[in-house]
Structure formats: structure tokens, C-alpha cells
C-alpha positions in Angstrom: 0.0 0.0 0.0 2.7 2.4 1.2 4.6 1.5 -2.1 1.5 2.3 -4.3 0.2 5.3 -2.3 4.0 6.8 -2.9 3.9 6.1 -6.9 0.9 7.6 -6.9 1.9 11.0 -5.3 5.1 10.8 -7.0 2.8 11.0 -10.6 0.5 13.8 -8.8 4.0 16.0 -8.1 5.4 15.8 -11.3 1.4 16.3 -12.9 1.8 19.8 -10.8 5.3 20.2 -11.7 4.6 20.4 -15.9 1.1 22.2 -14.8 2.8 25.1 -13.4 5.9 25.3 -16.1 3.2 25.2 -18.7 1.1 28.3 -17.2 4.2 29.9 -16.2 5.7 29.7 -20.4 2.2 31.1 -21.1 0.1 28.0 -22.0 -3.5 28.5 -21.7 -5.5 25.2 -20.2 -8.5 24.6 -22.5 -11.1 21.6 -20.5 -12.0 18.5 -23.0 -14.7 16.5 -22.5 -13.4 12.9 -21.4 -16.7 11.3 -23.2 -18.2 12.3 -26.4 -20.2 11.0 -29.3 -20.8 8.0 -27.2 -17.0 7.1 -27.6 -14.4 7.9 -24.5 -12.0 10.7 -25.2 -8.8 9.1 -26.9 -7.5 12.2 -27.8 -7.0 16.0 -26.5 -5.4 17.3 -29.4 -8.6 17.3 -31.7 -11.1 18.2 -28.5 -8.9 21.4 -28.1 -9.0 22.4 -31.9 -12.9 21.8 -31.5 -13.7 24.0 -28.9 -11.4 26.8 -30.3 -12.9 26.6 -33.4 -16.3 27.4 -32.5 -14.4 31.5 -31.6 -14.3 33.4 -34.0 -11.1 34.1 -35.8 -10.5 37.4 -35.1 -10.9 36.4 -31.0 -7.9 34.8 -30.9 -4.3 35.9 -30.7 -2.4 33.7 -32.6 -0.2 31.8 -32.2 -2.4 30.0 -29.4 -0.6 28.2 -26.8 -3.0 25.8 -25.1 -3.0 23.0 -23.4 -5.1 20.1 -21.8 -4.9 17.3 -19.2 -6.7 14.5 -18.3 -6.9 10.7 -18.8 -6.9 9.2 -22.6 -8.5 5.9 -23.2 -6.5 3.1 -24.8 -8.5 -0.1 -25.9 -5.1 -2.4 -25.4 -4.1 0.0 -22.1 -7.2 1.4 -20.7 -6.7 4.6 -19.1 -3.4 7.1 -19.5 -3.0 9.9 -17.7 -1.7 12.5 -20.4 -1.1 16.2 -20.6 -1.1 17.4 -24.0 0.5 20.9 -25.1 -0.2 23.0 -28.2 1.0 25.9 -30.6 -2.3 26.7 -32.6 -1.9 28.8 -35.6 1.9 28.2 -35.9 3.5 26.7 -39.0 7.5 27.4 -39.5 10.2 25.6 -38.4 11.0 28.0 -36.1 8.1 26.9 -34.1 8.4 23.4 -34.6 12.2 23.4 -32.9 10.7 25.6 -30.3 7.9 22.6 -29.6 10.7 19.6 -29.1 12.9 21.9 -27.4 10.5 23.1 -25.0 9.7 19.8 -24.5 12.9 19.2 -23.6 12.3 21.1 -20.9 9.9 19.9 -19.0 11.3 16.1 -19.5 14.7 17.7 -17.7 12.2 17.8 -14.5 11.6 14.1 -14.2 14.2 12.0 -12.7 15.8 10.3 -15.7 19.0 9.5 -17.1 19.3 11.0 -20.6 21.4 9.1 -22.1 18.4 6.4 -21.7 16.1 8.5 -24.1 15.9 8.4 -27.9 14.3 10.9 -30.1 13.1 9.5 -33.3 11.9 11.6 -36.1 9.8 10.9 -38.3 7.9 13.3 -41.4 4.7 13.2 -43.3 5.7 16.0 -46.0 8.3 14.2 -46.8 6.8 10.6 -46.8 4.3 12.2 -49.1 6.8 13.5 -51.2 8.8 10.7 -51.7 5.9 8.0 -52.1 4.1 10.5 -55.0 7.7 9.3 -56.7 6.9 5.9 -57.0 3.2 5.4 -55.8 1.2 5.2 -59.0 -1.6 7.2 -57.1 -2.7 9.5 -53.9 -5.1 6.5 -53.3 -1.9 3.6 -53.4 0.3 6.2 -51.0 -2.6 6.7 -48.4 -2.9 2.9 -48.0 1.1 3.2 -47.5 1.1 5.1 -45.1 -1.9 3.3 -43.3 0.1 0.0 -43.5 3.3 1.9 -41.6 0.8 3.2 -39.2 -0.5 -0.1 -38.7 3.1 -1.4 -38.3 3.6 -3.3 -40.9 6.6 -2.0 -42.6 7.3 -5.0 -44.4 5.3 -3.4 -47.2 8.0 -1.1 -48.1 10.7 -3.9 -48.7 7.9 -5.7 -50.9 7.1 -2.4 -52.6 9.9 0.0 -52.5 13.1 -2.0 -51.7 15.3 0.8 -52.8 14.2 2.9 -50.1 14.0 0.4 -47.5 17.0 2.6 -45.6 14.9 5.2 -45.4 12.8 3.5 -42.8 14.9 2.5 -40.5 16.3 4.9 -37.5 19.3 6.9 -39.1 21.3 9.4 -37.5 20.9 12.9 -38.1 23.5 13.5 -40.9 23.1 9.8 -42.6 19.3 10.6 -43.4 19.9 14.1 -44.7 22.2 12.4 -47.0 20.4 9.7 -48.3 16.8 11.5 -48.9 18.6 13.9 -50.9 18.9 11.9 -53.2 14.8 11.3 -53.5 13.8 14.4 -52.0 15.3 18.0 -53.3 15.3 21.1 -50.9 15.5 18.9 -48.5 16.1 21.3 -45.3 15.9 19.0 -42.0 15.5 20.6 -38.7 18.4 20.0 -36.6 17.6 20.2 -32.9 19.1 20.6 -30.0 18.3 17.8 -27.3 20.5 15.4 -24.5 18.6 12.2 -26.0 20.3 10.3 -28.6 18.2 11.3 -32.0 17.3 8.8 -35.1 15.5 10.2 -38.5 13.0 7.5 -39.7 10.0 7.9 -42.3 8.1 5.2 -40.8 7.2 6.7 -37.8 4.1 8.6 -39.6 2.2 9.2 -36.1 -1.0 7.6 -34.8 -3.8 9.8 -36.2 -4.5 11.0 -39.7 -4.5 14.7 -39.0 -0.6 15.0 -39.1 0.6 16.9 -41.6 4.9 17.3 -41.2 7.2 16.3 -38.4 6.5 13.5 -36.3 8.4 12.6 -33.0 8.4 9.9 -30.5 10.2 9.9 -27.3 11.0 6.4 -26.2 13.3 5.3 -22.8 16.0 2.1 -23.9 14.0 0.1 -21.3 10.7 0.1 -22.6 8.7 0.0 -26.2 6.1 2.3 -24.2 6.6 6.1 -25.7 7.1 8.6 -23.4 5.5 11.6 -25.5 4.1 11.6 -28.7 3.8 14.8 -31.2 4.2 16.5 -34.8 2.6 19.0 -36.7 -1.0 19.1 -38.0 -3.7 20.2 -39.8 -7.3 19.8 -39.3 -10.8 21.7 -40.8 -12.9 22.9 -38.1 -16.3 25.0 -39.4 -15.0 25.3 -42.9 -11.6 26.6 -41.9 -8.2 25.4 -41.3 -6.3 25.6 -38.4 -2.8 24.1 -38.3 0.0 23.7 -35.2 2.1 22.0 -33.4 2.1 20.0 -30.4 2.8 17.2 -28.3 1.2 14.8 -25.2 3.2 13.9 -22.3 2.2 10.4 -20.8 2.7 10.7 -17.2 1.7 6.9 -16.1 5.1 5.8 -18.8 7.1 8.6 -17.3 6.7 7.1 -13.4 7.4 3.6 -14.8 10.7 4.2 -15.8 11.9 7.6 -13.2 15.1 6.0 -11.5 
């Protein structure tokens, strides 16, 4: 009992800990509701952009930085307890470096060893790029992409063995390289992080409304990720808002805190 009472305050603490960073950078907290359209909320991300839709445009001061807690059902996990963090309206680089470095920051507060983490990098642009190349339609690189996010990345060795490198963690400088040579302008963002960092296209993110960069943040001892994130772009009332943003799983965090 002692044992579980003392997880579960550590997970409280460090809940407060990313709360009061997050109001203190300027985040605004934005409530989702954790059951809707008879389906138990799975995601904040598009709850957020729903209820900010419904202000008018000229309401807002963009960029919006929001953000949203609360638990997020899993069908093989049940519940997480997650806090997800925003950049609404943003679309550069700039802002996508800020994103992972700011997240950064708040995994510098948990009691972990860095040289435990690992980045990996994935991107949708990119991906879409490179399969419009050799798919023979949009239709055949959607189900591509649906087949990576269903893990099966065996279908790019049966279909596109010559780029089978490309899926498959690089570092930094190695997959600059060798998506050149597919890809022109290719300008990757380098960022600045303690975690050991790997470039792979077939990390594509879990839902459909990513757009660009995708990053997971994994810990050498488990397959669990840490945090989850990459850019988007979603139509809300016949407009289009884009950001940036990421969710921090707190229950995967305590598991592994030394």
C-alpha cells in the first residue's frame, strides 16, 4: 500500500510540476470533454481544436498556446493519464524546434537519465513526397502510409526495396544524406536535445490529421513512448487551423523515473 500510495503521489507531483511550467511559459489550459459521441475521449489534441474553433477568428491571438490534461482511453491499455500541449496557428520551423525543445524542458524535471532517451523523427511531408515518386496514385500512398501506421513496414521492402534505408532509424546527418537523393530542398530541422536522436520515415504518427514532423520519445527500457507529437492540420467550421504539439504520458514517465 505504502509503495502504491507513494507512486501515486510521486505521478500527482510531477502532474503539478509540468502544470505550473506550462502556465508559467504562457500555455492557456482549455477543459476537453473525457466522453463524447458515445466514444471515450482518446485524444485532446482534436477536442482542443474543437472548442477553439467554435471562436471566431479574429478572437484569438495567434499563435495559441494551449493545453489540456486529463486521462486518454487506450483499448489495449485502458486509461493514460496524459497532458497534451499546443502551438495553434503556428507553422515554421522556427516553431516546430521551439515545440521539441520546450519539451525538452519539461522532460529535464523528471528524474531520468538521458542518455536512456531516444528521439526518433519521423515526417509526413516528406513521406508524401517521396511515395508520390513511386506510388502510382494519392489513393496507393494513403494505403502506404496506413500499413506503416498499422506497423507493418514490411510493405516497403515488398514495394519500394530501394528505399527500404529510409525506414529505418538513421542518424541525423546519414538521413539528410540519403533523402537527398529522392527528395530536393530537403532542409531538416536540426535540434538541440540530451537524447540520442534517429530520423526514420516510418514513424508517420498515430492519427491522420498530421501533416509534417512526427516525433516519438522512447526510454531504452521500454517500447512504451514517453511523449508523442508532430505538426498538423485539421478543418474545423470550414476553416483550417494548423499547429504543433505534443502529449506527455505521465503513467510511462513514473514507470521508468530511477
Amino acid at each position: 500500500m505504502k509503495q502504491w500510495l507513494s507512486a501515486n503521489r510521486r505521478q500527482y507531483e510531477v502532474f503539478i510540476q509540468v502544470v505550473e511550467k506550462l502556465l508559467a511559459s504562457g500555455f492557456h489550459p482549455v477543459s476537453t470533454e473525457p466522453y463524447r459521441d458515445h466514444m471515450f475521449r482518446r485524444d485532446h489534441t482534436e477536442a482542443m481544436v474543437q472548442v477553439l474553433g467554435s471562436f471566431s477568428p479574429e478572437t484569438i491571438d495567434w499563435p495559441l498556446k494551449v493545453f489540456s490534461t486529463g486521462p486518454l482511453f487506450r483499448a489495449d491499455q485502458s486509461w493514460l493519464e496524459a497532458v497534451d500541449v499546443e502551438w495553434l496557428g503556428a507553422g515554421s520551423a522556427a516553431t516546430d524546434s521551439a515545440a521539441v525543445n520546450f519539451l525538452a524542458e519539461l522532460v529535464g524535471g523528471f528524474r531520468l537519465d538521458h542518455p536512456d532517451l531516444v528521439m526518433v523523427f519521423g515526417h509526413l511531408g516528406w513521406l508524401n513526397t517521396l511515395l508520390s515518386t513511386k506510388a502510382p496514385d494519392d489513393e496507393d500512398a494513403r494505403a502506404l502510409i496506413a500499413a506503416l501506421r498499422q506497423g507493418r513496414w514490411s510493405v516497403i521492402r515488398e514495394r519500394l526495396p530501394e528505399l527500404e534505408h529510409l525506414f529505418r532509424p538513421l542518424p541525423y546527418h546519414e538521413f539528410v544524406e540519403e533523402i537527398g537523393r529522392w527528395v530536393e530542398g530537403i532542409d531538416v530541422m536540426a535540434v538541440d536535445t540530451p537524447w540520442t536522436q534517429r530520423w526514420d520515415l516510418s514513424l508517420t504518427g498515430q492519427w491522420d490529421y498530421y501533416s509534417g514532423i512526427v516525433f516519438s520519445l522512447y526510454h531504452r527500457d521500454t517500447g512504451q513512448a514517453l511523449a508523442n507529437g508532430g505538426r498538423f492540420r485539421m478543418e474545423v467550421r470550414d476553416r483550417t487551423i494548423e499547429g504543433i504539439g505534443f502529449t506527455l504520458y505521465l503513467d510511462a514517465f513514473r514507470a521508468v523515473e530511477g
